[in-house]
N, C-alpha and C positions, 0 to 999 in steps of 0.2 A: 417596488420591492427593495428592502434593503440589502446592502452589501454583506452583511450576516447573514442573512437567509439566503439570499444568493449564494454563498462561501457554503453555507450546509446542503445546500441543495446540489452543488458540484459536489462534497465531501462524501455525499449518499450516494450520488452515481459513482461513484470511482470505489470506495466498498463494493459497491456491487459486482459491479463489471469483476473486481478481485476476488472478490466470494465465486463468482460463477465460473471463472476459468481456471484457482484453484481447486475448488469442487469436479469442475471435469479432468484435472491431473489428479485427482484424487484417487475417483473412479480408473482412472486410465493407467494408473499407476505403475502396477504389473509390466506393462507394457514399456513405460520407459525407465530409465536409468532410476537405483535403487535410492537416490537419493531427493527425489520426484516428493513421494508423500510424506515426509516429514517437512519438507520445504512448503509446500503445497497446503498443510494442516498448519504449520507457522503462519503462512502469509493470512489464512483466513482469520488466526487469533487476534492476529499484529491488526486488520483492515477490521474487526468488529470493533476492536476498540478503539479507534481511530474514532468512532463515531460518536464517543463519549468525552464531554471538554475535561471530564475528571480523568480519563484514562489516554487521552490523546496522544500525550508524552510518549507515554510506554508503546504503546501503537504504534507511533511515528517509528521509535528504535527500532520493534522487532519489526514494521517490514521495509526500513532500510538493513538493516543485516542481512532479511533474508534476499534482499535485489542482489548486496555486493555479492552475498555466497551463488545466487545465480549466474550473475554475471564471469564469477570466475569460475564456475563447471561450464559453460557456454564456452570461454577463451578455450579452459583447457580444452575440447571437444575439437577444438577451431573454428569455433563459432565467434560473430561479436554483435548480437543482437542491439538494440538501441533503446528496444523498450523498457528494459529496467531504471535506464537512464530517466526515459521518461514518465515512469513512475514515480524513481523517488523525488525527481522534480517536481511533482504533483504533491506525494507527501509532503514532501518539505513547505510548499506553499501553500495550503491546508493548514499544516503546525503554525509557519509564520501569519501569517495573514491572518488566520485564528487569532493568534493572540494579539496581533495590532488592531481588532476593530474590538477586540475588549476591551484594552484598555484605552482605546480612542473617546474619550469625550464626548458627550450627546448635545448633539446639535438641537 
C-alpha cells in the first residue's frame, strides 16, 4: 500500500470519527452550552471537506478555527482538554503530508 493511500485512508477515519461526535453534539445540543451547534455544524463542514484534495485548504482552516474556539470555551469553563490539540495535529498532518507525497516524485 502506498503512502497516499495510507494518508487517505487515515484522512477518512479522522472525518469520520468528526462527522460522528459532531453529529451527536449536534443532536445533544440543547443540552449543552449554546455555542455547541454551530461549532459542531462548522466542524462537520470544515472535516467533509478536508476529504477533498481540491477543498482541503479550506477544511484544514475551518476546523483548526473551530479547535482554537473550542479550546478556549473549555479554558474559559476551566477546562483544558488535549484533544483539540490532538486533532488539529492530525489536521495539520493530513494538509502537510498531503501535499508532500504530491508533489514527491514517482519512484
Amino acid at each position: 500500500m502506498s503512502a497516499l493511500r495510507t494518508l487517505e485512508i487515515y484522512c477518512a477515519s479522522f472525518v469520520a470519527l468528526l462527522v460522528f461526535a459532531s453529529a451527536e453534539a449536534v443532536l445533544a445540543g440543547h443540552e449543552s452550552g449554546s455555542h455547541i451547534v454551530p461549532l459542531a455544524a462548522a466542524e462537520i463542514v470544515g472535516a467533509l471537506a478536508l476529504l477533498s484534495r481540491h477543498t482541503r485548504l479550506t477544511g484544514a482552516c475551518v476546523l483548526l478555527a473551530v479547535f482554537a474556539f473550542a479550546q478556549v470555551l473549555s479554558a474559559l469553563a476551566g477546562h483544558w482538554p488535549t484533544q483539540f490539540l490532538q486533532y488539529a495535529a492530525s489536521t495539520l498532518l493530513i494538509l502537510a503530508l498531503g501535499r508532500a507525497l504530491t508533489k514527491a516524485p514517482s519512484a
